[in-house]
Backbone of each chain as nested JSON, in Angstrom:
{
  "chains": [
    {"id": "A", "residues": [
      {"number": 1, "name": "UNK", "atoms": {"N": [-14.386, -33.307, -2.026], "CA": [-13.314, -32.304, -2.023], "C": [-13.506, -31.358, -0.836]}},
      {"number": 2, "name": "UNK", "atoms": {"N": [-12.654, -31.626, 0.101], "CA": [-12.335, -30.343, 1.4], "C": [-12.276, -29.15, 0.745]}},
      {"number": 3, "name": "UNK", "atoms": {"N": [-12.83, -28.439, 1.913], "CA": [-12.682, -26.762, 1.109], "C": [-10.838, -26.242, 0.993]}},
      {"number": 4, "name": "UNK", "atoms": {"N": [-10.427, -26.625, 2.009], "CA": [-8.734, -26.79, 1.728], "C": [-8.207, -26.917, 0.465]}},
      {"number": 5, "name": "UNK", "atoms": {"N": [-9.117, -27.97, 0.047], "CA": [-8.475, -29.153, -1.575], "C": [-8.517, -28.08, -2.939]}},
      {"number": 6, "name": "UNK", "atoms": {"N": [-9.89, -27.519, -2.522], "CA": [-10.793, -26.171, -3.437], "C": [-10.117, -24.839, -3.525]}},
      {"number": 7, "name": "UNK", "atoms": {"N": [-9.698, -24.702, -1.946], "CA": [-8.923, -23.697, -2.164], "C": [-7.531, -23.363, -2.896]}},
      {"number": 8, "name": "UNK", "atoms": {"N": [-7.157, -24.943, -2.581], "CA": [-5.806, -24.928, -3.129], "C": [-5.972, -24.783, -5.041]}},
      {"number": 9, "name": "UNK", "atoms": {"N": [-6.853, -25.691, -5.203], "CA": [-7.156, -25.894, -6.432], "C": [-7.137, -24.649, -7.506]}},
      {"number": 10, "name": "UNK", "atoms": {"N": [-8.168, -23.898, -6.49], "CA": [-8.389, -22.897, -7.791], "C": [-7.454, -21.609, -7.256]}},
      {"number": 11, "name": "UNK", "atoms": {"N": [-6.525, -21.707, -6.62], "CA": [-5.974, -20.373, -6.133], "C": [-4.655, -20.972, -7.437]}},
      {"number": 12, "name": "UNK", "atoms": {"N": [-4.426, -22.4, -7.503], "CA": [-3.455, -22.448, -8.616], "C": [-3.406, -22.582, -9.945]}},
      {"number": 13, "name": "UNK", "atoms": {"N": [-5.123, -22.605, -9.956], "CA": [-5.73, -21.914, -11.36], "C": [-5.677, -20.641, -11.653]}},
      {"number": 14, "name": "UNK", "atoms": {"N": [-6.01, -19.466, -10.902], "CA": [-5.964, -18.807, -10.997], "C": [-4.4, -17.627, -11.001]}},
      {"number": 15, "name": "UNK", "atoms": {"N": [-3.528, -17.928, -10.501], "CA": [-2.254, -18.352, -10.471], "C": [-1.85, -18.32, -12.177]}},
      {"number": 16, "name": "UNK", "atoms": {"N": [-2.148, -19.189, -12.722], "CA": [-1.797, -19.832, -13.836], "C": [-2.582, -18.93, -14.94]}},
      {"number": 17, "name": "UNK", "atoms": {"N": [-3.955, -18.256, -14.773], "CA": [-4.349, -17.69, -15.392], "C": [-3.82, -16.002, -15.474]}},
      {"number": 18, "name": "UNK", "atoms": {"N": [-3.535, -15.651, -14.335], "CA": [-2.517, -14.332, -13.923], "C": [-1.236, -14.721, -14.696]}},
      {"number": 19, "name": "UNK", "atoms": {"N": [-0.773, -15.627, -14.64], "CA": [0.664, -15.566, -15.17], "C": [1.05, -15.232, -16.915]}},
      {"number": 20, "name": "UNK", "atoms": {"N": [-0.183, -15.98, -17.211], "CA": [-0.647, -15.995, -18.829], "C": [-0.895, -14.363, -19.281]}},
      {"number": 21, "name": "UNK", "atoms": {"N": [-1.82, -14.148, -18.352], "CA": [-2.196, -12.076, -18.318], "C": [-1.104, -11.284, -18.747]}},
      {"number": 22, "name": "UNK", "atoms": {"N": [0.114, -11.255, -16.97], "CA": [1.163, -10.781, -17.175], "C": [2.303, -11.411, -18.208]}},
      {"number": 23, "name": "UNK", "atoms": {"N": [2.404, -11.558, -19.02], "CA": [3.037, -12.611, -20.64], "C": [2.537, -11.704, -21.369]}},
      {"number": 24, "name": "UNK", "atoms": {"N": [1.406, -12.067, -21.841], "CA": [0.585, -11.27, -22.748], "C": [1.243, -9.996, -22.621]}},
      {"number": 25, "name": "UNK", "atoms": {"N": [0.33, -9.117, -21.16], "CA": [0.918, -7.653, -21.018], "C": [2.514, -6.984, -20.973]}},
      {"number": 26, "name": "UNK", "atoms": {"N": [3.615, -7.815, -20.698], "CA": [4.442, -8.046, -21.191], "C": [4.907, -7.787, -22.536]}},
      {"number": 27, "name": "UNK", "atoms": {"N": [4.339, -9.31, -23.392], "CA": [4.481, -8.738, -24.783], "C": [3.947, -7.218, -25.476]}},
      {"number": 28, "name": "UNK", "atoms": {"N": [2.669, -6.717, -25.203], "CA": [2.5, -5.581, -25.585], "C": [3.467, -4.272, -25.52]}},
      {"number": 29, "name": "UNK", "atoms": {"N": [3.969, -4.421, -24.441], "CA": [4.875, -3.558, -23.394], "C": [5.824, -3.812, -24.87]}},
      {"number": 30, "name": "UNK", "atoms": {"N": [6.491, -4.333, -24.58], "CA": [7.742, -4.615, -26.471], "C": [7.361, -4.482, -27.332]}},
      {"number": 31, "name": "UNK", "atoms": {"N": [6.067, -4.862, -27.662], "CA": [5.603, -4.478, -29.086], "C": [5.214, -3.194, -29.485]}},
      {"number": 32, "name": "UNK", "atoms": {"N": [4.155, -2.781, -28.376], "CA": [3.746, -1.416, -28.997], "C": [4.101, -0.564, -29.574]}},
      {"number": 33, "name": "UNK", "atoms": {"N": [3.223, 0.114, -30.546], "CA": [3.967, 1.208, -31.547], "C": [4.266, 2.16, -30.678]}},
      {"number": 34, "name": "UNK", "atoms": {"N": [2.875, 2.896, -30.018], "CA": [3.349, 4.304, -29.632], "C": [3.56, 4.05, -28.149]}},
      {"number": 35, "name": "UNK", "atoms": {"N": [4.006, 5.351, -27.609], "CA": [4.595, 5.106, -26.561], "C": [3.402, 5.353, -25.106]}},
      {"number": 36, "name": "UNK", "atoms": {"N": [1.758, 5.773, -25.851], "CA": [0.737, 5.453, -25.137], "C": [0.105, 4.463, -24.815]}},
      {"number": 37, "name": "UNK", "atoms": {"N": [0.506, 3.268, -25.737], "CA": [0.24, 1.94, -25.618], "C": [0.716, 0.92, -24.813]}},
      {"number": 38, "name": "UNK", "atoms": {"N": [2.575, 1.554, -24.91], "CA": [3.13, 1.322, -23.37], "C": [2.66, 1.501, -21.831]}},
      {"number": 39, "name": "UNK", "atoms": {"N": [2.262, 2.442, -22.096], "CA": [1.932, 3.198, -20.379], "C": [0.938, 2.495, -20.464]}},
      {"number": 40, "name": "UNK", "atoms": {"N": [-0.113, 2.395, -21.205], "CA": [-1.472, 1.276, -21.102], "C": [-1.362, 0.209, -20.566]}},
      {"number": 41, "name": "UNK", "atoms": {"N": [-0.599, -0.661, -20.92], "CA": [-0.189, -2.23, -21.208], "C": [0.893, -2.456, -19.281]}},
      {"number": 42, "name": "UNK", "atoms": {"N": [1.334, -1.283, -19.086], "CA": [2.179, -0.86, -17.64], "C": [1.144, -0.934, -16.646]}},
      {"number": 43, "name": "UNK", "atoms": {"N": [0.086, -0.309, -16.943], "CA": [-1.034, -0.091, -16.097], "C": [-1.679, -1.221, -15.828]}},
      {"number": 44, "name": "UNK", "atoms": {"N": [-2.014, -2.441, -16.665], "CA": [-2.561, -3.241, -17.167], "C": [-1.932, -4.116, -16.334]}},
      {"number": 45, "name": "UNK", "atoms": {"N": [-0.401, -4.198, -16.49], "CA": [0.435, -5.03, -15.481], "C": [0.398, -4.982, -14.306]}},
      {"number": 46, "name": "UNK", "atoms": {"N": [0.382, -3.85, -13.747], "CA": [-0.058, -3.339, -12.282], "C": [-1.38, -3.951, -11.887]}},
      {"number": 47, "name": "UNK", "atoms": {"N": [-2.528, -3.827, -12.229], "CA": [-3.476, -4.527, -12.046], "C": [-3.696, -6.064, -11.764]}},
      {"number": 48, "name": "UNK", "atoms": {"N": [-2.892, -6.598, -12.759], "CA": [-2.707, -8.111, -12.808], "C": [-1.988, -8.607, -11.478]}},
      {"number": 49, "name": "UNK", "atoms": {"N": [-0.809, -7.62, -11.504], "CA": [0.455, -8.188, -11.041], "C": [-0.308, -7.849, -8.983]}},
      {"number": 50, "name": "UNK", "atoms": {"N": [-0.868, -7.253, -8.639], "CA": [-2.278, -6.637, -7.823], "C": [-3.108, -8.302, -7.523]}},
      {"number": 51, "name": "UNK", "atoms": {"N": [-4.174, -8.579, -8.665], "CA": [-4.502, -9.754, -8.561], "C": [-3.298, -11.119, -8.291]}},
      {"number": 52, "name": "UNK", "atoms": {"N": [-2.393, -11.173, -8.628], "CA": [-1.854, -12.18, -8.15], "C": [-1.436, -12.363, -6.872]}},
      {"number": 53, "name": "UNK", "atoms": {"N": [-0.838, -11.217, -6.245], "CA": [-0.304, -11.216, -4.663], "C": [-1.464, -11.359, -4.088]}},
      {"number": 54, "name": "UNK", "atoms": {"N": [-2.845, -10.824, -4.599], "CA": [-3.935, -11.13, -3.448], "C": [-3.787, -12.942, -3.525]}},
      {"number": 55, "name": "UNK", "atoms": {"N": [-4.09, -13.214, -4.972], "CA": [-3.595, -14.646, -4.743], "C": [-2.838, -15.954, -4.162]}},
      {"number": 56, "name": "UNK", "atoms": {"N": [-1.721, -14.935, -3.979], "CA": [-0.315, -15.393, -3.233], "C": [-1.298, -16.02, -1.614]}},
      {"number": 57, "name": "UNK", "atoms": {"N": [-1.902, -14.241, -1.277], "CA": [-1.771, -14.509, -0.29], "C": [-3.136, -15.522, 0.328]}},
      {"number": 58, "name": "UNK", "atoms": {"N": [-4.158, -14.903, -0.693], "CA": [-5.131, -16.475, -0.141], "C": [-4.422, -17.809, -0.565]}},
      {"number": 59, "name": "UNK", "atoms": {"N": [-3.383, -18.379, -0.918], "CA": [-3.019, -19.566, -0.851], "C": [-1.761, -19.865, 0.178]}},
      {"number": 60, "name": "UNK", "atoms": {"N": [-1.015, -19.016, 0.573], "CA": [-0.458, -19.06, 1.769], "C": [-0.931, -19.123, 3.316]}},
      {"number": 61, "name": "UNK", "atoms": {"N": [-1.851, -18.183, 2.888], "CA": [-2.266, -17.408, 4.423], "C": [-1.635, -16.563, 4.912]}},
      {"number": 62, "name": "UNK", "atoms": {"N": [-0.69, -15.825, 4.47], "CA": [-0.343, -14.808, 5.554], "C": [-0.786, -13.473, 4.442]}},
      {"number": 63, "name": "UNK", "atoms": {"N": [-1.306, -12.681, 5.383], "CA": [-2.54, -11.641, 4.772], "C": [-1.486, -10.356, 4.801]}},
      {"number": 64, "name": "UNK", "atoms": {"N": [-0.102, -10.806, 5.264], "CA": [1.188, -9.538, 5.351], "C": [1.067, -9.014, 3.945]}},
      {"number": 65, "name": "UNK", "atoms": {"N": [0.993, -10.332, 2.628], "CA": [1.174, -9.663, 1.655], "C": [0.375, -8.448, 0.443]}},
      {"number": 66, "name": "UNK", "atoms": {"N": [-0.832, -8.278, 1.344], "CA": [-1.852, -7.182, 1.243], "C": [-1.278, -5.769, 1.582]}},
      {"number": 67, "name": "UNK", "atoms": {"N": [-0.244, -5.805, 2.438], "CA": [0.877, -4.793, 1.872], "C": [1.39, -3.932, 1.05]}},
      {"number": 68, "name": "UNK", "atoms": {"N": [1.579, -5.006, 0.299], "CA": [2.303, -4.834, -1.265], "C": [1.928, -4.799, -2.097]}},
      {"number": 69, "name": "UNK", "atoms": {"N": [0.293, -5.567, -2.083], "CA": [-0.656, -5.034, -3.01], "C": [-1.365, -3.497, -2.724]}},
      {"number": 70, "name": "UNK", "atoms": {"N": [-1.247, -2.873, -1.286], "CA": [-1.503, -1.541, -1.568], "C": [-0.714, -0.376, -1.988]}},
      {"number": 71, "name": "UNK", "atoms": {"N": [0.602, -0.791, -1.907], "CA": [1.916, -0.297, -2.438], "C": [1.655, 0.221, -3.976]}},
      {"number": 72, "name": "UNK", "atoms": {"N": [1.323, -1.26, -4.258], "CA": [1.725, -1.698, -5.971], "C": [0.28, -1.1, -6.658]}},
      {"number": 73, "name": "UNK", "atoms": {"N": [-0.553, -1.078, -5.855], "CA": [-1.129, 0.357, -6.661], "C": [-1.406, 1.423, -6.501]}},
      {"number": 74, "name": "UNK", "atoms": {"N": [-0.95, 2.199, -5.31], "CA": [-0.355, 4.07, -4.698], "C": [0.478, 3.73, -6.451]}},
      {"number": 75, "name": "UNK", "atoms": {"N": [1.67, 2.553, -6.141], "CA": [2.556, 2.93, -7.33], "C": [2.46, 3.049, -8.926]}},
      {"number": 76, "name": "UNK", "atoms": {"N": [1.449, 2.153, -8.864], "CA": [0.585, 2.275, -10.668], "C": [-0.009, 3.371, -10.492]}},
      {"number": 77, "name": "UNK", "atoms": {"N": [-0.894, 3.622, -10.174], "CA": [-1.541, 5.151, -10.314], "C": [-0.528, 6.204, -10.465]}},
      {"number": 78, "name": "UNK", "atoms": {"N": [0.286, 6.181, -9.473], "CA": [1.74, 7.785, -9.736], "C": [2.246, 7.167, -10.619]}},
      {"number": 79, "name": "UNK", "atoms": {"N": [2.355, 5.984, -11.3], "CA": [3.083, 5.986, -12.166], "C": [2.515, 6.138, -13.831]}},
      {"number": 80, "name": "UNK", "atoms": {"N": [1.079, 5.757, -13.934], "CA": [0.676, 5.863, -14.932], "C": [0.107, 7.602, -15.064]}},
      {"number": 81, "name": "UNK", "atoms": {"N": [-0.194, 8.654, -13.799], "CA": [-0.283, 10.382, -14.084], "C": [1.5, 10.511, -14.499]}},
      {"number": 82, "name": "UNK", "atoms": {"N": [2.334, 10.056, -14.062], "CA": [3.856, 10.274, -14.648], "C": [4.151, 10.586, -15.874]}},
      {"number": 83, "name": "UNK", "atoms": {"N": [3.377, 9.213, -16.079], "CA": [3.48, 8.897, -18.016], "C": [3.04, 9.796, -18.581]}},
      {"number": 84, "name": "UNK", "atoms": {"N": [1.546, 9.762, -18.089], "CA": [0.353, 10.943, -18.826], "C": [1.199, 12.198, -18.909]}},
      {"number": 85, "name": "UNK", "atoms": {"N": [1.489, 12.769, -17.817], "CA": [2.192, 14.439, -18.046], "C": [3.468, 14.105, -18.714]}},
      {"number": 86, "name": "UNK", "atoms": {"N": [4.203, 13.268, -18.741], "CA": [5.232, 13.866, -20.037], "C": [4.761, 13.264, -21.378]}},
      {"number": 87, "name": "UNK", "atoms": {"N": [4.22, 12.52, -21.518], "CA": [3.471, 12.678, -23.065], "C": [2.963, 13.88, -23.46]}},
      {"number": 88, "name": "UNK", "atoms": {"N": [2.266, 14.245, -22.41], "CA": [1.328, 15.41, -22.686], "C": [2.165, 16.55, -22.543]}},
      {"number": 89, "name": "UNK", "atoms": {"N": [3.261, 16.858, -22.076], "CA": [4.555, 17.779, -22.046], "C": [5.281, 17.248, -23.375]}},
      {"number": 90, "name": "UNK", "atoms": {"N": [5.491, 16.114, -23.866], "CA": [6.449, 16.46, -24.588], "C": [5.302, 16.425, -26.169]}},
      {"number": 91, "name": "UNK", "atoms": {"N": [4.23, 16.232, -26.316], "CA": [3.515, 16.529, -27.312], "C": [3.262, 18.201, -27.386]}},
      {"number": 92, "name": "UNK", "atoms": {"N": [3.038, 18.746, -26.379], "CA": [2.785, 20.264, -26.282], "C": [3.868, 20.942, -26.827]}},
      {"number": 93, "name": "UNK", "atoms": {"N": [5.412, 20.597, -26.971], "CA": [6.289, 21.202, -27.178], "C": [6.561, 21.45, -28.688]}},
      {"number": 94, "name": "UNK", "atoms": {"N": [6.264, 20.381, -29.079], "CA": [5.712, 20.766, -30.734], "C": [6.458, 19.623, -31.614]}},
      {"number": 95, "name": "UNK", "atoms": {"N": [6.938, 18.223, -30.557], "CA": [7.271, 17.45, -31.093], "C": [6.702, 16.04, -30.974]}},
      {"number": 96, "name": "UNK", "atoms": {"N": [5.67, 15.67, -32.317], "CA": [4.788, 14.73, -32.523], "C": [5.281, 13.391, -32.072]}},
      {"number": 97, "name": "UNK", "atoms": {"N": [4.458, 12.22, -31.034], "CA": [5.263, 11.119, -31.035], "C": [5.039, 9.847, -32.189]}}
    ]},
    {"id": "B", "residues": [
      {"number": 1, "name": "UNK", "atoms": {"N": [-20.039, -25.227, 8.543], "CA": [-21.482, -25.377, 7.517], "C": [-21.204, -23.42, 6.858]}},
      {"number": 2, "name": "UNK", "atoms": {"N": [-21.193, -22.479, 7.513], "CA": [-21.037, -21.228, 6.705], "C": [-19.821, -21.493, 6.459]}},
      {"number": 3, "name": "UNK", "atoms": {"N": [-18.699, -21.457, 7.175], "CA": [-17.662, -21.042, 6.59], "C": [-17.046, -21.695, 5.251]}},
      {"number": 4, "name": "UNK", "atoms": {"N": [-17.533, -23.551, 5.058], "CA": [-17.54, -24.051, 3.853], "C": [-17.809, -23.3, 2.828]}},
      {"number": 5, "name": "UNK", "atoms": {"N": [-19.234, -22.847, 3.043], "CA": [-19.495, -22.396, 1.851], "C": [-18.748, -20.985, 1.319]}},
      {"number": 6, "name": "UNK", "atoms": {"N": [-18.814, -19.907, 2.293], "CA": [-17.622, -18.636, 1.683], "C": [-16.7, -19.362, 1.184]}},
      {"number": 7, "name": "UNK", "atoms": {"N": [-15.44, -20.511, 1.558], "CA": [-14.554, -20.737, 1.206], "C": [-14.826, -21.514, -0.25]}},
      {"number": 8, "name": "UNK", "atoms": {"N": [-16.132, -22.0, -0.492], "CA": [-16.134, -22.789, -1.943], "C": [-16.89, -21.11, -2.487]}},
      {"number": 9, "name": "UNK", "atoms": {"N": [-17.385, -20.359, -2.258], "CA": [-17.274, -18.751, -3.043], "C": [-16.918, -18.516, -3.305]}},
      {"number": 10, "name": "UNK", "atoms": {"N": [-15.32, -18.298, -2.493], "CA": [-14.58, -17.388, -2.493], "C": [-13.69, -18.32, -3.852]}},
      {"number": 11, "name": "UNK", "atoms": {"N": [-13.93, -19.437, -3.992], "CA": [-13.256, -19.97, -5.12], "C": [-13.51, -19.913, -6.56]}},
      {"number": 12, "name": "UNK", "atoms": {"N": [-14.793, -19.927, -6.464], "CA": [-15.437, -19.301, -7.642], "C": [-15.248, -17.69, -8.239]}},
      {"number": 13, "name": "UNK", "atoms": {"N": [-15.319, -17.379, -7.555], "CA": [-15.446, -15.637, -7.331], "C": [-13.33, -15.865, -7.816]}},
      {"number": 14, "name": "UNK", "atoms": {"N": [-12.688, -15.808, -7.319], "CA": [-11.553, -16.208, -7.1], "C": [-10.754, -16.4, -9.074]}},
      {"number": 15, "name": "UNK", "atoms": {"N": [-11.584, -17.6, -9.64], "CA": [-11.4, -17.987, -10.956], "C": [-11.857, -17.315, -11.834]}},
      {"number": 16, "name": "UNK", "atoms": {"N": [-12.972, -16.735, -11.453], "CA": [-14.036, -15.395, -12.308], "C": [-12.934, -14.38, -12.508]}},
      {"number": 17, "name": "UNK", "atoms": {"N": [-12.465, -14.085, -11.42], "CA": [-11.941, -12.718, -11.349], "C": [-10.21, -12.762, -12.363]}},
      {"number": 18, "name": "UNK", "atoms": {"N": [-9.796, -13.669, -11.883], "CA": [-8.215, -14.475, -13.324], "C": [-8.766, -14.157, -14.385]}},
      {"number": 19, "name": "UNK", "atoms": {"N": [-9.679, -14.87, -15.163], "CA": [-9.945, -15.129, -16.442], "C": [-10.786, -14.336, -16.639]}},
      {"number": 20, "name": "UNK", "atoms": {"N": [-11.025, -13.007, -16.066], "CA": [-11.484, -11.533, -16.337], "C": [-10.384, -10.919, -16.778]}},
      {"number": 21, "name": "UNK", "atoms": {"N": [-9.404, -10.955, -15.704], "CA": [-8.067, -10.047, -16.298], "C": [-7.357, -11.079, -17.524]}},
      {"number": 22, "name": "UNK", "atoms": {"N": [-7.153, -12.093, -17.183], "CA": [-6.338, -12.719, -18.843], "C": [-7.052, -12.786, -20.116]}},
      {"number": 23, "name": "UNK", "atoms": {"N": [-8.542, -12.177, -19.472], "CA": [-9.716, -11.78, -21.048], "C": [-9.135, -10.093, -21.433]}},
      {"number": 24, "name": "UNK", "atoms": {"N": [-8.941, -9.835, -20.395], "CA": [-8.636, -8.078, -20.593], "C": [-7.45, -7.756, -21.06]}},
      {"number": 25, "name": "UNK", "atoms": {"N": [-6.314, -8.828, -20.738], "CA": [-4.492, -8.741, -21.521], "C": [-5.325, -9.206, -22.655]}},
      {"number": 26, "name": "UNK", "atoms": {"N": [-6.138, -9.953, -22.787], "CA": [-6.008, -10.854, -24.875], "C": [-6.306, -9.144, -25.323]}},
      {"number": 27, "name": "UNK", "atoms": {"N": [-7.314, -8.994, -24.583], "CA": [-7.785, -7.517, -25.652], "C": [-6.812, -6.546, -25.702]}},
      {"number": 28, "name": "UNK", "atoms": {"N": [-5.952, -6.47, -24.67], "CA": [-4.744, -5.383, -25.357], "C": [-4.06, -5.975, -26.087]}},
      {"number": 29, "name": "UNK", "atoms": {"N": [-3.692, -7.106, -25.929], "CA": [-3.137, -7.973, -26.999], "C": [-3.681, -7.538, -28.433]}},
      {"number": 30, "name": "UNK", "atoms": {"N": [-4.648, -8.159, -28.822], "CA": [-5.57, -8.304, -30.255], "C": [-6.207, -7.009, -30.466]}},
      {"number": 31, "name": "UNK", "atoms": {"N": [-6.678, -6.007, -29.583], "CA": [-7.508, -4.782, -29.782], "C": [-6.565, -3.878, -31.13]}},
      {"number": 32, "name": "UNK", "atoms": {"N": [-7.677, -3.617, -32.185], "CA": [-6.662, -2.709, -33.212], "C": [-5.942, -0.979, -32.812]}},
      {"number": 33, "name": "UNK", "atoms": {"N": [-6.933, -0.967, -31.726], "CA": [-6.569, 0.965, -31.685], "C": [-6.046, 1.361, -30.415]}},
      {"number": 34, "name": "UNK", "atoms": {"N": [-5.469, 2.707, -29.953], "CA": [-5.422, 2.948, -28.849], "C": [-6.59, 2.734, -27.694]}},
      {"number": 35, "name": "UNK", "atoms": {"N": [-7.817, 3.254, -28.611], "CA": [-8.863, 3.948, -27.61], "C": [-9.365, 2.276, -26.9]}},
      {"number": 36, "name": "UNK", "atoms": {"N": [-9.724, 1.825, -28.137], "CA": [-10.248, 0.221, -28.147], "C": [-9.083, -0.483, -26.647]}},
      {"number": 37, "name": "UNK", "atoms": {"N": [-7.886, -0.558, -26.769], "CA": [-7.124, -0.906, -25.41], "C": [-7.488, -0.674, -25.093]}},
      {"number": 38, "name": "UNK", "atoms": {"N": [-7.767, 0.29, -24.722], "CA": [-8.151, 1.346, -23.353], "C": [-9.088, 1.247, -22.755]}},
      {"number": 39, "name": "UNK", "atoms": {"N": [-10.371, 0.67, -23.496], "CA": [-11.431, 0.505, -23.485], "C": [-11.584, -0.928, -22.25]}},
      {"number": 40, "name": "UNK", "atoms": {"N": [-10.291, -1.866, -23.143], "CA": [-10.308, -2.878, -22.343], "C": [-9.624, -3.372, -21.571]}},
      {"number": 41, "name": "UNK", "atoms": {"N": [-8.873, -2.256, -21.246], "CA": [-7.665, -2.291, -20.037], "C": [-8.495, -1.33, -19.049]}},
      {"number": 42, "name": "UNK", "atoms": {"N": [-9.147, -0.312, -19.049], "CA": [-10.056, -0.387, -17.876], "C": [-11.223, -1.056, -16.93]}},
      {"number": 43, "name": "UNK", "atoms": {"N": [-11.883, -1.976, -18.603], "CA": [-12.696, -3.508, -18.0], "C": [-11.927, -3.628, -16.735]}},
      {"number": 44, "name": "UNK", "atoms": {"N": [-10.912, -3.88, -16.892], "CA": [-9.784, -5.264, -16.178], "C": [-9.258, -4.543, -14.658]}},
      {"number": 45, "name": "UNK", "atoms": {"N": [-9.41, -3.089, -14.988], "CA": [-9.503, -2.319, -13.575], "C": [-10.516, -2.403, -12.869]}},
      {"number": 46, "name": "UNK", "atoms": {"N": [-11.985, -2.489, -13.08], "CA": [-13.154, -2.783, -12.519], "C": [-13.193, -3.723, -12.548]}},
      {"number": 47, "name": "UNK", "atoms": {"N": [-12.986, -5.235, -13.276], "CA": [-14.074, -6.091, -12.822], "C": [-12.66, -7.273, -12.505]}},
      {"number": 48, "name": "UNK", "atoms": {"N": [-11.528, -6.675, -12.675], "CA": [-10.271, -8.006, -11.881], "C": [-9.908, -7.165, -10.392]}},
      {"number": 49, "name": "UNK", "atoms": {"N": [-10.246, -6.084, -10.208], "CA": [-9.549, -6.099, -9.312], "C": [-10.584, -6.228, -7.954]}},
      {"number": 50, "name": "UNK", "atoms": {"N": [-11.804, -6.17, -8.537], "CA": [-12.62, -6.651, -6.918], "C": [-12.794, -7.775, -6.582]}},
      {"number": 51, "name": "UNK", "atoms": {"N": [-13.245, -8.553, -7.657], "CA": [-12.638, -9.993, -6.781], "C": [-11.7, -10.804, -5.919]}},
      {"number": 52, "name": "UNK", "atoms": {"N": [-10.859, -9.868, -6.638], "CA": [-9.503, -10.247, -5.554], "C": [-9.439, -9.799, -4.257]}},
      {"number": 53, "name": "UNK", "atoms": {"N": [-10.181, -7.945, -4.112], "CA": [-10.261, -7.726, -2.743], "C": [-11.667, -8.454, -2.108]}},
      {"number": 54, "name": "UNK", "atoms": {"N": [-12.776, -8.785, -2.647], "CA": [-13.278, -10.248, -2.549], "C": [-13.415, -11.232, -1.444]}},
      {"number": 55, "name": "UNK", "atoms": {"N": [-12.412, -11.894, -2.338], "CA": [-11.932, -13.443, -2.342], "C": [-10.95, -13.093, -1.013]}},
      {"number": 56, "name": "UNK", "atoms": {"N": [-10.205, -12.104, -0.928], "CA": [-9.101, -11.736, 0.202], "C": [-9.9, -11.144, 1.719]}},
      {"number": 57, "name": "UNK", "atoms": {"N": [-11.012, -10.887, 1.538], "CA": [-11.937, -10.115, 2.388], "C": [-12.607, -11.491, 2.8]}},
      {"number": 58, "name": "UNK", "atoms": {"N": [-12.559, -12.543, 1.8], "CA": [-13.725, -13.749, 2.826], "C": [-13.076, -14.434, 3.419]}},
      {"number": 59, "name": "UNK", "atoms": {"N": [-11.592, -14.915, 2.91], "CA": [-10.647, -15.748, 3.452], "C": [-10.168, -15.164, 4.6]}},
      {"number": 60, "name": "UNK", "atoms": {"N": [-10.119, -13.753, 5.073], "CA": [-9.341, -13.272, 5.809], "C": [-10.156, -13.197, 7.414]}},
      {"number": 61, "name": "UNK", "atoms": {"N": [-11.546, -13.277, 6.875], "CA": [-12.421, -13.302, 7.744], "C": [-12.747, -14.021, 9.009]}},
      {"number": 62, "name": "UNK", "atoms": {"N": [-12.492, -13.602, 10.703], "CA": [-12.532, -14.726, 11.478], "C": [-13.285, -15.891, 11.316]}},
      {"number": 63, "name": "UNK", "atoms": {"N": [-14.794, -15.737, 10.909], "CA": [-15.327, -17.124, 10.548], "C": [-14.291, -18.394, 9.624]}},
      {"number": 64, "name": "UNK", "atoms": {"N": [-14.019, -17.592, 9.025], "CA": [-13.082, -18.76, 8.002], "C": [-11.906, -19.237, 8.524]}},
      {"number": 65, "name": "UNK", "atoms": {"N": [-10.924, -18.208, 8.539], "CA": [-9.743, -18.128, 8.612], "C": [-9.506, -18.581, 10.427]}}
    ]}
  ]
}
């Protein structure tokens, strides 16, 4: 097996194992009771969804899409302090979630 | 002769790092509590997301690439 063959191999294993992740995290995202379990399961996606474009891009080769993986988590992080302060704003107000 | 081998690393390292994070969705999946998620949705921030910068750091590397 060429390292080519290897690379290909397990970049579409891994691929396949990301895709299963984001499903899962997905489902939580709909299911969850409270609405902290959401923002969890959001965060969770970001991460994954992070590991896969690095993926993308070691099986393509073009390293452009390292981009978008630094994007996509500037954007999970502001997006999961987002969450945090209005939970934490709208619990302070005196209405339980 | 080096660059083979990073590239059969970087494959390993590569599959480690997947089936870290799709271990870390089962546990938000199946985990009973908030804290318990949480617990294992930050695993999945430490130990999925360096492999990937990793695996992207060896491939990208003039020897290899």
């Amino acid at each position: 097996m060429t390292p080519a063959d290897a690379l290909s191999l397990a970049t579409l294993i891994s691929l396949v194992l990301l895709g299963l992740a984001l499903l899962i995290s997905v489902a939580r995202i709909i299911v969850g009771p409270t609405l902290a379990d959401r923002v969890l399961a959001l965060d969770l996606l970001t991460v994954v969804a992070m590991g896969f474009v690095g993926a993308i891009a070691v099986r393509t080769g073009l390293y452009l899409y390292l981009d978008i993986a630094i994007a996509l988590a500037l954007l999970g992080f502001m997006a999961t302090v987002a969450l945090a302060r209005y939970i934490f704003s709208r619990s302070a107000s005196g209405r339980r979630s | 002769m080096i660059a083979d081998i990073l590239v059969y690393f970087g494959c390993v390292v590569l599959v480690l790092g997947a089936s870290f994070s799709l271990v870390a969705a089962l546990g938000v999946w199946r985990l009973p509590d908030l804290y318990t998620r949480m617990h294992a949705a930050s695993k999945a921030g430490a130990v999925a997301r360096l492999p990937s910068a990793v695996v992207v750091t060896v491939n990208a590397h003039p020897l290899v690439a």
